[in-house]
N, C-alpha and C positions, 0 to 999 in steps of 0.2 A: 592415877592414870593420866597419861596427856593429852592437852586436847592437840584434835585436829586443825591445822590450818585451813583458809576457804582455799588455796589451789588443792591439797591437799583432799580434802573434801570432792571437789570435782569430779578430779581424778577418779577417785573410790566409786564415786557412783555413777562416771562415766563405764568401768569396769565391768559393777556387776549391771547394772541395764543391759550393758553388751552381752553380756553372760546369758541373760537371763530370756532374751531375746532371742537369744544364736540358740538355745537347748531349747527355749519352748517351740519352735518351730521347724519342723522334719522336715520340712522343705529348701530350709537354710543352705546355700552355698555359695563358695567365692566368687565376686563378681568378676565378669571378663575384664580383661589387661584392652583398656582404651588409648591411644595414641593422644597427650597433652596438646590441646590447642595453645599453650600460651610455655614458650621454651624457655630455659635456664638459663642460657646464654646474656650477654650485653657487649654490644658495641656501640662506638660513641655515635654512630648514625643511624641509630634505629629507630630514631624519631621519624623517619622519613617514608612511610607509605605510596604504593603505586595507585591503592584507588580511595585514596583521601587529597582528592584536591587542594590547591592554595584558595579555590573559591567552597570548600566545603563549610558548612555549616559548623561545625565541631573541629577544623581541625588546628586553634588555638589549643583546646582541652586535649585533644589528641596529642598533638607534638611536646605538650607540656608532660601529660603522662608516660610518652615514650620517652622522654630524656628522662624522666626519674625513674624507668628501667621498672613501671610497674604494667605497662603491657609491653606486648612485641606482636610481631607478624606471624603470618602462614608463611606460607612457601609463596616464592612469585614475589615476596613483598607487597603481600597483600596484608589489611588489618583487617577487612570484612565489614565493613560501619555498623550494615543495615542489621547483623545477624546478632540472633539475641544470644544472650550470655548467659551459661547457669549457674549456678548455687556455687559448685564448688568452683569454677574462674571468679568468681564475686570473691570468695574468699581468700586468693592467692592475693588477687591485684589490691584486695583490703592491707591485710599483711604488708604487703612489700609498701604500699603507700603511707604504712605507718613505720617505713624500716625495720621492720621486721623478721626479715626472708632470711637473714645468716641464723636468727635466733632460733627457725624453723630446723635448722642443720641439726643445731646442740638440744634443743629440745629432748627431753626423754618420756616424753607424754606416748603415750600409747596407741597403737593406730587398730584395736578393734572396735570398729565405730557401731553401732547399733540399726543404721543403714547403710545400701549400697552407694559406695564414692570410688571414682577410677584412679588402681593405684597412684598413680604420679601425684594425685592430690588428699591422700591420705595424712601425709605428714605435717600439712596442710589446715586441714580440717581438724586434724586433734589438736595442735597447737589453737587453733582458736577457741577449741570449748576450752582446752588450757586455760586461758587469757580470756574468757568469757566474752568473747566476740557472738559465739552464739552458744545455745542452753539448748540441752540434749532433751529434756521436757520438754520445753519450747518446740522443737523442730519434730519431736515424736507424739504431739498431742491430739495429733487427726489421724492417728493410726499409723504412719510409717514406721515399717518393719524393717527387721534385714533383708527381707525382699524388694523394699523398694526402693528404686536408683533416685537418693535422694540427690545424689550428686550432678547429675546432669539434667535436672530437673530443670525449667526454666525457670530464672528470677524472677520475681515481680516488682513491681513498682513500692508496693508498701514493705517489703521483705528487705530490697535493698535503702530503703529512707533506715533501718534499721541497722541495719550492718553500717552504716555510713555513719550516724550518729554513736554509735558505739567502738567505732574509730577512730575519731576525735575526741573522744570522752566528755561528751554531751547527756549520756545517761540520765542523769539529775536534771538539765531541763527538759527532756522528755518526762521523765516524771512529773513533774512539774505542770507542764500541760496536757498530759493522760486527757486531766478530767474540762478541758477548756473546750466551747465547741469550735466545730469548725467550719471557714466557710463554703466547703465546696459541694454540691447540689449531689453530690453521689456519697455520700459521707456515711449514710444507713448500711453502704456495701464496705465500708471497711470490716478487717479481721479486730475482735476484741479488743487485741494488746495494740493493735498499730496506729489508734489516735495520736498518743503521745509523740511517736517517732515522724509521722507525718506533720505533726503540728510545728513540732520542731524543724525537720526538715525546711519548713516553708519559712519562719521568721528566718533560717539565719539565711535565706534564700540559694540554698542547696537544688531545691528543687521547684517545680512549680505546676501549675493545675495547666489546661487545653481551654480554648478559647470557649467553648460550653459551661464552662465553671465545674468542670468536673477534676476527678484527679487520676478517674480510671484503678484503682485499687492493685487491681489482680492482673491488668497489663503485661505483657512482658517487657523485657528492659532490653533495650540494643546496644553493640558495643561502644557505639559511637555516646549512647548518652551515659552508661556506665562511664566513660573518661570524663564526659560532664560534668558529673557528680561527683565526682571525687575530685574531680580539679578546681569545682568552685568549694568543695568542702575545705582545701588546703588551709586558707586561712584562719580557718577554725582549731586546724590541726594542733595537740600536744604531742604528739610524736611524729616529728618529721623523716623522711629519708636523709641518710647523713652527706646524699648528693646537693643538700639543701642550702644554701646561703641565703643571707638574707641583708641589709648593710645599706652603706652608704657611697656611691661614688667617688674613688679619691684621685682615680687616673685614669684616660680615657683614651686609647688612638685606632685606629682602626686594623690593629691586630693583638689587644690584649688591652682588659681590664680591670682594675686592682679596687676592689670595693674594703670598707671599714665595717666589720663585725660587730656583733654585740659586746664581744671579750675585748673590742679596743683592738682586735688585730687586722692589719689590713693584708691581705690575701689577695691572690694578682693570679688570672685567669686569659688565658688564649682565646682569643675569637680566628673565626673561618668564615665563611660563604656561606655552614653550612646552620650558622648560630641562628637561631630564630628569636626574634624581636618582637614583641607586643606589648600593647597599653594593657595597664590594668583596668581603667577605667572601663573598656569594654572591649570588646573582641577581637580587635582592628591590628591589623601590623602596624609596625612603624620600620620607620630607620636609625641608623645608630646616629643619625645627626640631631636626633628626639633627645636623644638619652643625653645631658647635662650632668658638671660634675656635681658632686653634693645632691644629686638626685638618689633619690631609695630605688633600690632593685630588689626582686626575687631572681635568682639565680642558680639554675641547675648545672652540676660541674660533674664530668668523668677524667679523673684521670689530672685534672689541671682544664682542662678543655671547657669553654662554654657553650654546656647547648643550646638552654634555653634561658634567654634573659625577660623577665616583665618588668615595666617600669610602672612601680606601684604607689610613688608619690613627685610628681615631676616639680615639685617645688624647690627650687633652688636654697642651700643654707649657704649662701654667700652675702657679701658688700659687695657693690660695686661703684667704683669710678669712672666715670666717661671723658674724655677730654682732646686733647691734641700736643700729640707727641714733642715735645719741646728738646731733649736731650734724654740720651741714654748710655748709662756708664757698664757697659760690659763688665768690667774688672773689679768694679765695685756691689754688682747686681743690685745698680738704683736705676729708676725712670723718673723722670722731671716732665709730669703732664700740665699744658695751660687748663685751666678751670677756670669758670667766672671770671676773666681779665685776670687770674694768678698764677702763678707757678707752683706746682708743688711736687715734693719730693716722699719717693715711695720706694721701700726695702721690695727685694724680689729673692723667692727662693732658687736655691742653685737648683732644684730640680723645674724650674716655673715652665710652663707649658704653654704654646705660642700656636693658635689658631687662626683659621679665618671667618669669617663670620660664618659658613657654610661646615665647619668642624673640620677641615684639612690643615693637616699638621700643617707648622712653618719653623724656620729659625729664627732664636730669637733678634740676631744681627742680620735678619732680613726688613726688620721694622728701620722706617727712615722718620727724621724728623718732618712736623708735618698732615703725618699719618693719623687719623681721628682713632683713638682706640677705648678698649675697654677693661681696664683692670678689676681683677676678681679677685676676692684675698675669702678664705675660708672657714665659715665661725666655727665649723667641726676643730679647728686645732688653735691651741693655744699661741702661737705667733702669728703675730700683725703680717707678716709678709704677704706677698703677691702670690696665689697662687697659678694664673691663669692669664695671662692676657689675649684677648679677642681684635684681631685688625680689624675694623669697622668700613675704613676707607681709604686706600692711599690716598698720598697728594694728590690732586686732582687739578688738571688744565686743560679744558675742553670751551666746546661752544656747543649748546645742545639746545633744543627745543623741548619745551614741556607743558604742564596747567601747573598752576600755584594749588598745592594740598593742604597747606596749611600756615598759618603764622602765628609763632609765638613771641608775642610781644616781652614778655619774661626774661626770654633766652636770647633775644634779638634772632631765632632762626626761623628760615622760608624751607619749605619740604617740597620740590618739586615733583610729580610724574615723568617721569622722560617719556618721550613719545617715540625712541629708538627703540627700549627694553623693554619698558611697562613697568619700571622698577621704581622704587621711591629713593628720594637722593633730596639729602640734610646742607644748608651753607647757612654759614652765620652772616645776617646782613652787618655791615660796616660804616661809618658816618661816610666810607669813600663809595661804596655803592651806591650807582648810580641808575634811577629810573625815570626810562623812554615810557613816553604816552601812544595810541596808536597813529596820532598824529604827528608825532617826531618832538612833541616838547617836552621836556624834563620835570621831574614832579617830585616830591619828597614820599618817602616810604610808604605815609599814610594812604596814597593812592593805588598801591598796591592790593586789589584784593583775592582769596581764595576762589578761585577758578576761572582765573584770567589765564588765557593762553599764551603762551609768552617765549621769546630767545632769550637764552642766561647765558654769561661769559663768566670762566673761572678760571684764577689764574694760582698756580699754587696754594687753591683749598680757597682760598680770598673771594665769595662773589663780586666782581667788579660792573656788572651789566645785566640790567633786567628790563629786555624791551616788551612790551605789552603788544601782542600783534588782535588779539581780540578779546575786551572784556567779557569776565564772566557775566551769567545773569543773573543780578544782585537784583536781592527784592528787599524794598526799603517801604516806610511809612514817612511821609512829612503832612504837616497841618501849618494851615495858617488861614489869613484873611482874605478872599476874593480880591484882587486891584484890578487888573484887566484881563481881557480875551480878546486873543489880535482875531483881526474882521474875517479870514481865511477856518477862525476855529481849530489851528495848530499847536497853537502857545498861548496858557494859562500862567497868569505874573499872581502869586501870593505876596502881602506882605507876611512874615516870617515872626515869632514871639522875640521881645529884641528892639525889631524895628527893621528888619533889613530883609532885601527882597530877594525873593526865588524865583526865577522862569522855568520852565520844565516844556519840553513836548508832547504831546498829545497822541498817545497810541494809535493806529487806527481801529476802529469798533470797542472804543473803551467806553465802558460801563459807567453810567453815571446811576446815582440811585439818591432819592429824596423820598423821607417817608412818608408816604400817602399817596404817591407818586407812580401811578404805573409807567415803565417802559420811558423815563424823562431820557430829556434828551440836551446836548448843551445849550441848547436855545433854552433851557429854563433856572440857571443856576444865574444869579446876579451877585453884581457888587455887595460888595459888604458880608457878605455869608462866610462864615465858617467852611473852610471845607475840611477834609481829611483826605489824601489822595495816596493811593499804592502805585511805586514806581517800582517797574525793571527793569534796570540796565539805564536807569534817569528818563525814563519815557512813563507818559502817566498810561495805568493800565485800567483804574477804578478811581471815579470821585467820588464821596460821597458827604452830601449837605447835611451838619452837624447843628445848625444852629436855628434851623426854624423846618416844620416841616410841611406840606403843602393838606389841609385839611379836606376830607370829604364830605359833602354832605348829600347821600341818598334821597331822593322821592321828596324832593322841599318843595313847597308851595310858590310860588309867586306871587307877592302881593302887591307892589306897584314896580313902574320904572320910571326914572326920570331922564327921556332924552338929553337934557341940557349937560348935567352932570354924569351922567351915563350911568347914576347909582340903581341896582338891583334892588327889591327889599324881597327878603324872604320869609318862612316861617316854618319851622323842623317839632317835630315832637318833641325832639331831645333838649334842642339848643332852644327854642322859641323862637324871638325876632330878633334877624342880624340885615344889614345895608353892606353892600359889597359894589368894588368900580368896575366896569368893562374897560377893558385896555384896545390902546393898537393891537395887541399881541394875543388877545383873548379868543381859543376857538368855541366859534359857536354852531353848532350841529342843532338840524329837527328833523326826527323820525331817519337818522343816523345817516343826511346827507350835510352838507357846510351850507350856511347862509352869510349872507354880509351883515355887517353890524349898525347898516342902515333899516334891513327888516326886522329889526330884533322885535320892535314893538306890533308891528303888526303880525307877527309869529307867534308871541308868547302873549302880547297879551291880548290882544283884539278888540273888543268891546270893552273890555275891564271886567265880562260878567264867567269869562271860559275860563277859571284858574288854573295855570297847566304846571303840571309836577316835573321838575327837572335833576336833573344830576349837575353839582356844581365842587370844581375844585378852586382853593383857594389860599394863595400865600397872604399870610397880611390881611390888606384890606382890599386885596386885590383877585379876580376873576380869574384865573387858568383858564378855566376851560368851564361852557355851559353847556348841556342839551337836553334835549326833552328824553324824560324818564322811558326808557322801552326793555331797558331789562335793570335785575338788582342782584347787584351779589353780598354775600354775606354767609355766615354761618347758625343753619337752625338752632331755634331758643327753644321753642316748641310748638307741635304739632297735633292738631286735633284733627279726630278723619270719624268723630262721632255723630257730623251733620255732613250733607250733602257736598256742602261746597269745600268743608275740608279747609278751616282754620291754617295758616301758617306762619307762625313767627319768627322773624329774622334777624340777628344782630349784625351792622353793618362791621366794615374797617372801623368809621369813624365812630362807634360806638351807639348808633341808633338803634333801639329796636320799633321792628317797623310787623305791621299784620297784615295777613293779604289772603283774598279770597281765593280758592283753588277750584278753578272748573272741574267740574265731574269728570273724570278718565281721563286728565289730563295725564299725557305722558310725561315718563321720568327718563333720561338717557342717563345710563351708568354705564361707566368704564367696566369692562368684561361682565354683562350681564344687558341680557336683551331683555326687553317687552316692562320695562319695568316700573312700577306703581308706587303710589306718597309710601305706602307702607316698606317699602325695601329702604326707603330714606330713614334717620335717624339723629336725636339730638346732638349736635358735636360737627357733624358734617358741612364738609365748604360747598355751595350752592349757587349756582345761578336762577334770576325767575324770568322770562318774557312775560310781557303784561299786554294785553288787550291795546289798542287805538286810545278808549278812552282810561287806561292807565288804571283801572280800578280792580281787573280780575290777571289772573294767572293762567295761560295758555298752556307754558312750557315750562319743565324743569331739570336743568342740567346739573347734577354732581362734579364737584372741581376737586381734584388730583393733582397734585408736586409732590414728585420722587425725583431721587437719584438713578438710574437705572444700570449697569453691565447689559451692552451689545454682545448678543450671543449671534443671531445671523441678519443680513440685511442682503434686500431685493430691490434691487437699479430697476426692472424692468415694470415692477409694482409700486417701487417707494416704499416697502414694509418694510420696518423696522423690529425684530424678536429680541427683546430683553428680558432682563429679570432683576428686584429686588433684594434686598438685603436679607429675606427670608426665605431668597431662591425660588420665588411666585414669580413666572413667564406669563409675558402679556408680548402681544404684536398690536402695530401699531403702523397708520400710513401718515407719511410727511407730505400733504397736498402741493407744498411747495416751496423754493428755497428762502423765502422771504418770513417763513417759521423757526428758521435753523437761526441761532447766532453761535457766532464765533470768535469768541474776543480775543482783541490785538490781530484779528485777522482778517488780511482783505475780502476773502471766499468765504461763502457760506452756503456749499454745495451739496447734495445730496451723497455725494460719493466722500464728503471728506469725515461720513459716519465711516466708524472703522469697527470692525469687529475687538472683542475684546476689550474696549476702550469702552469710557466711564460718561455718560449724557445726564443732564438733570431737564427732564420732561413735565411739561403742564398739560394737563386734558380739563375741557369741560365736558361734560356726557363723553359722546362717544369717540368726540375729534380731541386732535392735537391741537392745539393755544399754540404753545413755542419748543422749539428745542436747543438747551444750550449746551454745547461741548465742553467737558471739561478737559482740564491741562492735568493730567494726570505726571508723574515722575518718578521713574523707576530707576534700580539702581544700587551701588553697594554704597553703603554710608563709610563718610570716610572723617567723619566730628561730627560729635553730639555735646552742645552747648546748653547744658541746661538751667543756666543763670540767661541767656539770653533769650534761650525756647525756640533755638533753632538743628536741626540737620543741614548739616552738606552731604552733597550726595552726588556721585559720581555715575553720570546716568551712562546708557548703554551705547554712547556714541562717545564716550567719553568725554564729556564735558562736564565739568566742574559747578552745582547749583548750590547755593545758600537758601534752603528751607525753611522763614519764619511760619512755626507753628504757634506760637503765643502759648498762652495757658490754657485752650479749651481744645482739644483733641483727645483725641481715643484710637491705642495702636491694640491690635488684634492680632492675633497666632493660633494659628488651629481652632481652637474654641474657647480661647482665655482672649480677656479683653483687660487693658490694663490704662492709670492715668499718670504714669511716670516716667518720663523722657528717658531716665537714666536706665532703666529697662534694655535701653537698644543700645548695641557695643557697636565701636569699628569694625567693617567690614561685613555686616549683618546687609542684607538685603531688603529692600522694601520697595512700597508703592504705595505712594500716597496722593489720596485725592478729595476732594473739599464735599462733605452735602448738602442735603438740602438747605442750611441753614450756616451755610459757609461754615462748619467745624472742619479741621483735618481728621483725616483716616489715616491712619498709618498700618499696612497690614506689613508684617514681618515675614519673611517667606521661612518653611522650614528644608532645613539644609540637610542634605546627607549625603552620605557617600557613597555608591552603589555599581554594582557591576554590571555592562550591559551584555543583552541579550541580542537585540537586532531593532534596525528603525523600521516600522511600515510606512512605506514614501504613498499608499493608498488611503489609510486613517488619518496618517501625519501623527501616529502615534509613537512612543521610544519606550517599547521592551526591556524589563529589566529582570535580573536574574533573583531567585527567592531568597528571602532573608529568614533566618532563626527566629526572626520577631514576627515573620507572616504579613512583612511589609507589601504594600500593595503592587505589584509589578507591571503595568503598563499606566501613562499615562500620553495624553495628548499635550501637544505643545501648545503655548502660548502665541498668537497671530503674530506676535513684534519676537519672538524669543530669543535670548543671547544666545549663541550657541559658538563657544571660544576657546582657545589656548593663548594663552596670557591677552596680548590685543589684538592677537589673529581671529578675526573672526573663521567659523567652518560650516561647512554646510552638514547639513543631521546622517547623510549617509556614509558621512567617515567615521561612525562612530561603529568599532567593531566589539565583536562578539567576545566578551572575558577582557573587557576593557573596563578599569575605574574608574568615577567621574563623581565631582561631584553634585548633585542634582538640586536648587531649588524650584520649591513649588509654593505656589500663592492659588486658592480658591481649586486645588485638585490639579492644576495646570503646572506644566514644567515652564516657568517663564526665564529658567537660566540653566545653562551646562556648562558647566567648567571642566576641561581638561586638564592633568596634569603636564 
């Protein structure tokens, strides 16, 4: 006897089930004749739906499925998105998406089915139990009869993960992970057999669960995500449609493209208007000036015609040479490009293809000597020749205005901005170029730096002139030894490591800082010192004294003076006994008014029997500053609150720990928290104490606070200040008056030059503001990232040109990843960067995307945007300073219309830039 094959088998017991089915049940009969929602027909445009928008969510998967002619439309040209799809359409668009549907013609499989399915989809449906797409057990084991319209049943969600994997012939990793668990919170409602297929479905990411973590099992499927699913399954696919190409780029213009096949064949296809263009990468259109040669495409074709192209690997398989056109031999198809100071000679194919840097065709006797170009030769084929060249730049003879972007010293080339176009533009500097200072005198290249604004002259491609009309602001580091300080406090003279001298100018409101030192000022930095000093643009902007630093010493004793010599003697817990000088220059304060340094003795010491406790700073051997002790600060060691008076020990700056009696109920002021007692205090905390007349008890105690803070709103008519933390904790806060504020490098220091949005580093003791300083925050698209020198340029929102030293200690942040590697951040990336508490940089990264708007509210100051497939969040508020642009046009927010693309970044939830295309 012979055996049965398994189609054969099928068959057989596809037959008698249906038999058996059809006689057991007297109720049995033909199902009504239903009108086919999904038609027979193809033409090369039926990729094109009237109600699936270019802004629809699906309609990349859409247009991709109607050019491979496995759905179509209603009448009207409609494809219906939202409406769900049954069993038997699941099974047509299955078919034809595995090419199929002619197979469906010849088929001689049998069309009495065991349930009700509407003619037109008969032929349909057996051919797939045929082909074990799906199992007549399977689909009959919950009891459907011939009475029941299994055909237009609705689909489900775990039904179609099924059909979908069994289309691709994926079978075996379903099996495979049947028994794997899975992670979606509704997984107890899947049907027996449909773990596997779901599970599957998800790794090869076919499909995917709803923002609850669910998967919804039994859902129904919509048209619109049925093309989803089958279009992201393609890749997966072993049976494609024979509409299907797949290859490599070998000829490109903008009416026909001839891609390289698997078989080595290159095949050459018609483009129209009507060709649709997308990234593989993810959902987005492109344009055909995307699509590069030797790039991989998917490619669906009727007829010769392309309808739909994806570009699924945009990596280029070429060489390229870059250089300036020196000689070109038509009749011979060579070019003679200069390189490096050389000449060289390059074979060109008779078919070579001549573009512009923008992908418009040119001829090739349209290239002049001269011209910066770029030869592409193609490792797909076995000759060296040219296959490609890219005009980059005619000759060029202008006078234009721009910022310096970039210099590489390498190439010997400068990359201007023009400030006509907004365009970037390459000259190689020359020993004959020639650089103007903004003073008119002449200077050698090295004085040229990235983001100096500047007029350039070029004279066939040649830069001849590069006037500097205003240097960038270069931030630099120099050290050396203190020489002098002219008597005005202007100009700071270093000697330099060497032996040779520097002058520098003196910012206004620059920052001097000596450790020990609160709030120094330059009346305290002397000869001889070490300094380190931060220059922008050669103006010092920060000193800071590197070689001695000025000492504290807390609650010291006095034990004699000697008017003659003017020496102090003192005596500390920590230190024991030290002898210190009063100077001309020494301030001496008691009970926190100024005295002359004639009362010293009869102030401090009197009889010799009242020993009075003072605060003393000190360089050397020398007095700063003296006064009688009336408050201490430091940071709690520890705290007893098990006796009355409430022990309190304190470790100074200078490193004393000092104990102090704490009056009963003595109050505590703490920043955001009223009425507050020792017990809210804790070990670790910075502290102020007021102490008694006689210097021995504790009156008062103030908690001390430094942050960085974000201006969220500010009140002129109050002085409140509302910010917030790095943890997004809001505090308000009033500024008593402008002599709290600093500003540095800056002459004002005004209440109103607090800016919303913008970045303050704030001191409070209890419940008052100490000081407020403004930081230089710098926003902007990065245009070099130097990470041997640890610096960004960055092209801020007025366009102006910055060089960024962040050194080695910084931290850039993006969404909720925080990261310590410069090389992280690419060209043209957007940032803002701002120093904290402890002078580190911040670099936050804005994230960028492209999105379609909805409408601005000129009342919120909000920008509406239309909903994304990912559930992207759709209105945000703007940024107070926001870029809002077409190239260096700036625009105001209510040009931006409705089904317009843009692309949008956002730093901290804020839109802080819009770009137009």
């Amino acid at each position: 006897m012979k055996s049965i094959n398994s189609r054969q088998a099928r068959r057989l017991a596809a037959a008698v089930l249906a038999l058996s089915l059809a006689f057991g049940s007297p109720a049995f009969a033909a199902a009504a004749e239903t009108k086919s929602n999904i038609s027979t027909g193809s033409s090369v445009n039926s990729q094109r739906f009237t109600d699936v928008g270019d802004q629809h969510w699906a309609i990349k998967h859409v247009t991709k499925l109607a050019s491979l002619g496995v759905i179509e439309g209603y009448e009207k040209g409609e494809y219906r998105p939202e409406h769900s799809v049954s069993q038997q359409e699941v099974i047509v668009m299955a078919l034809r998406f595995m090419g199929l549907e002619s197979e469906v013609a010849k088929s001689k499989a049998g069309t009495a089915l065991p349930f009700t399915v509407d003619n037109f989809f008969k032929p349909y449906v057996a051919y797939a139990i045929d082909r074990g797409l799906i199992n007549i057990q399977e689909e009959t084991a919950d009891g459907t009869n011939a009475k029941t319209a299994w055909g237009s049943k609705e689909a489900s969600r775990e039904w179609v993960a099924k059909l979908v994997i069994r289309a691709i012939g994926k079978q075996e990793l379903a099996n495979q992970q049947a028994q794997s668990s899975s992670s979606f919170a509704d997984s107890k409602d899947f049907s027996s057999w449909a773990s596997g297929y779901i599970n599957a479905a998800v790794s090869l990411k076919i499909v995917q669960g709803f923002e609850d973590n669910s998967f919804k099992p039994k859902d129904k499927v919509t048209r619109a995500q049925m093309a989803t699913f089958l279009s992201r399954a393609d890749k997966e696919a072993t049976s494609r449609s024979s509409r299907v190409v797949t290859g490599y780029v070998m000829e490109l213009t903008d009416r026909k493209i001839s891609v390289l096949n698997a078989k080595g064949e290159t095949m050459e296809y018609t483009l129209s208007s009507d060709t649709a263009l997308y990234s593989g990468k993810d959902d987005s259109r492109i344009s055909l000036s995307n699509i590069k040669l030797t790039n991989e495409v998917y490619l669906v074709q009727n007829q010769g015609a392309a309808l739909y192209i994806e570009l699924t690997n945009d990596q280029q398989k070429m060489e390229t040479y870059e250089g300036t056109l020196a000689e070109l031999f038509t009749d011979r198809m060579m070019a003679s490009i200069q390189r490096n100071g050389k000449n060289e000679l390059y074979d060109l194919f008779p078919t070579v293809t001549v573009t512009d840097k923008d992908g418009r065709g040119l001829s090739l006797s349209s290239l002049t000597p001269g011209s910066v170009v770029e030869l592409k030769r193609n490792t797909l084929l076995k000759e060296s020749k040219i296959s490609q060249i890219v005009l980059k730049q005619t000759p060029v003879s202008k006078t234009s205005e721009g910022t310096v972007l970039s210099l590489n010293k390498d190439s010997n080339q400068v990359t201007f901005l023009e400030q006509g176009t907004g365009q970037n533009e390459s000259f190689t500097l020359t020993a004959r170029t020639v650089v103007k200072l903004q003073d008119g005198t002449t200077a050698d290249l090295s004085k040229l730096r990235v983001g100096d604004a500047v007029n350039y002259e070029v004279k066939a491609n040649e830069l001849q002139v590069v006037s500097v009309k205003k240097p960038a602001d270069f931030s630099q580091s120099v050290e050396g030894t203190m020489a002098s300080l002219s008597s005005d406090k202007r100009i700071l003279t270093i000697n330099k490591a060497g032996g040779s001298l520097g002058a520098y100018h003196i910012a206004d409101n620059a920052i001097i800082t000596i450790d020990g030192l609160t709030n120094p000022s330059l009346f305290d930095i002397e000869s001889g010192d070490q300094l380190k000093m931060d220059l922008v643009n050669d103006k010092i902007v920060k000193i800071s004294v590197t070689s001695r630093s000025v000492k504290q010493f807390v609650y010291a004793t006095i034990l004699s003076y000697d008017a003659n010599s003017k020496v102090v003697t003192i005596s500390t817990e920590s230190d024991g006994v030290g002898a210190y000088r009063l100077t001309d220059n020494t301030i001496i304060r008691f009970m926190g008014g100024p005295i002359q340094q004639s009362n010293f003795q009869s102030t401090f010491i009197g009889n010799g029997n009242d020993k009075k406790r003072v605060d003393l700073k000190v360089s050397k051997d020398k007095i700063v500053q003296i006064e009688s002790t009336m408050n201490v600060e430091g940071t709690i060691a520890q705290i007893n609150t098990s006796n009355i008076t409430n022990d309190l020990t304190i470790r100074t700056a200078g490193g004393q720990n000092l104990t102090f009696k704490v009056n009963y109920g003595a109050p505590v002021e703490m920043f955001n928290k009223t009425n507050g007692t020792i017990t809210d205090l804790k070990v670790g905390d910075a502290i102020r104490l007021t102490l008694t007349g006689n210097q021995d008890f504790v009156t008062n105690l103030m908690a001390k606070k430094t942050g960085v803070y974000k201006v969220l709103v500010t009140n002129s008519s109050t002085n409140q200040v509302t910010a917030k933390d790095e943890t997004g904790s809001q505090l308000t806060f009033k500024v008593e008056n402008n002599d709290q504020i600093i500003n540095p490098g800056k002459q004002s220091h005004a209440f109103s030059d607090i800016l919303i949005d913008e970045y303050v580093k704030a001191s409070f003791s209890g419940t008052k503001l100490d000081n407020l300083q403004l930081l230089n925050s710098v926003r902007g698209k990065v245009t070099n990232v130097d990470v041997a020198a640890g610096t960004l340029t960055v092209q801020d929102f007025q366009g102006n040109i910055q060089v960024i030293t962040v050194g080695q200690q910084f931290t850039i942040r993006q969404n909720a990843n925080t990261s310590a590697a410069l090389n992280t951040i690419k060209q043209n990336d957007r940032v803002e960067i701002i120093r904290d508490a402890n002078d580190k940089a911040i670099i936050q990264v804005a994230t960028a995307t492209k999105r379609t708007v909805s409408s601005y509210d000129t009342v919120l100051n909000q920008l509406l945007l239309k909903p994304t497939a990912n559930n992207d969040k759709t209105s945000y508020n703007l940024f107070a300073k926001a870029y809002l642009h077409k190239g260096t046009q700036t625009v105001a927010p209510s040009t931006f219309m409705e089904n317009e693309e843009v692309m949008v970044y956002v730093i901290d939830d804020k839109i802080f830039e819009i770009e137009k295309p």
